[in-house]
C-alpha positions in Angstrom: -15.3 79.8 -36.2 -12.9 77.1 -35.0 -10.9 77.8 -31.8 -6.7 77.7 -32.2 -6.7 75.7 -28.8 -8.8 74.8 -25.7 -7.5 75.5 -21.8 -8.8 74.2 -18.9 -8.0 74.9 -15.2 -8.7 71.8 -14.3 -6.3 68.4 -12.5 -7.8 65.9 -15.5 -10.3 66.5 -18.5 -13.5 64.0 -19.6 -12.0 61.1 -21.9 -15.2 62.3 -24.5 -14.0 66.1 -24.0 -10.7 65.1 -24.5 -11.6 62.6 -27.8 -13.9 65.5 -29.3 -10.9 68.7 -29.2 -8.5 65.5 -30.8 -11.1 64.9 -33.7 -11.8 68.5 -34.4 -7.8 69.2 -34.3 -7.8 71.4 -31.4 -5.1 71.4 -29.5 -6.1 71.0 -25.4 -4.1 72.7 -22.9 -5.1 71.7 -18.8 -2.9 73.0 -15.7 -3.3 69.7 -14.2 -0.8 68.1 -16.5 0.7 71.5 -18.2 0.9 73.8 -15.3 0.5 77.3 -16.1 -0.3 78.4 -20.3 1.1 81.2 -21.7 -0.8 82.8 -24.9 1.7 85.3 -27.1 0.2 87.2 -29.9 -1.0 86.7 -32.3 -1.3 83.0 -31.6 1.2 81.0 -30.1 -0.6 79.3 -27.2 2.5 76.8 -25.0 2.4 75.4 -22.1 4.9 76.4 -19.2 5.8 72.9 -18.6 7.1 70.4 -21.4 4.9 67.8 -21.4 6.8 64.5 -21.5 4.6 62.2 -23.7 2.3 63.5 -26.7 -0.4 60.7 -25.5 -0.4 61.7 -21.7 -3.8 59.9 -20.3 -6.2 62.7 -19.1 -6.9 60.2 -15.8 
């Protein structure tokens, strides 16, 4: 089983956390940088905010 995306409550995430979800292909979702995360059915798992860069620094 693979999750479709990992969410943390959380202001930053652990650079190795961070690394592992990006090598697996796991999207990561964390309210310190994304604010609130909205899951629809059956899938579609989006942020609330737009994130401004793709390769935001999780520090």
């Amino acid at each position: 089983m693979k999750p479709e995306a990992a969410i943390a409550s959380a202001k930053t995430l652990q650079p190795d956390t961070l690394r592992l979800l990006l090598t697996q292909d796991i999207p990561a979702y964390w309210t310190g940088r994304d604010g609130a995360v909205q899951w629809t059915p059956p899938s579609n798992v989006q942020p609330t905010r737009e994130v401004l860069e793709v390769e935001t620094s999780p520090l």
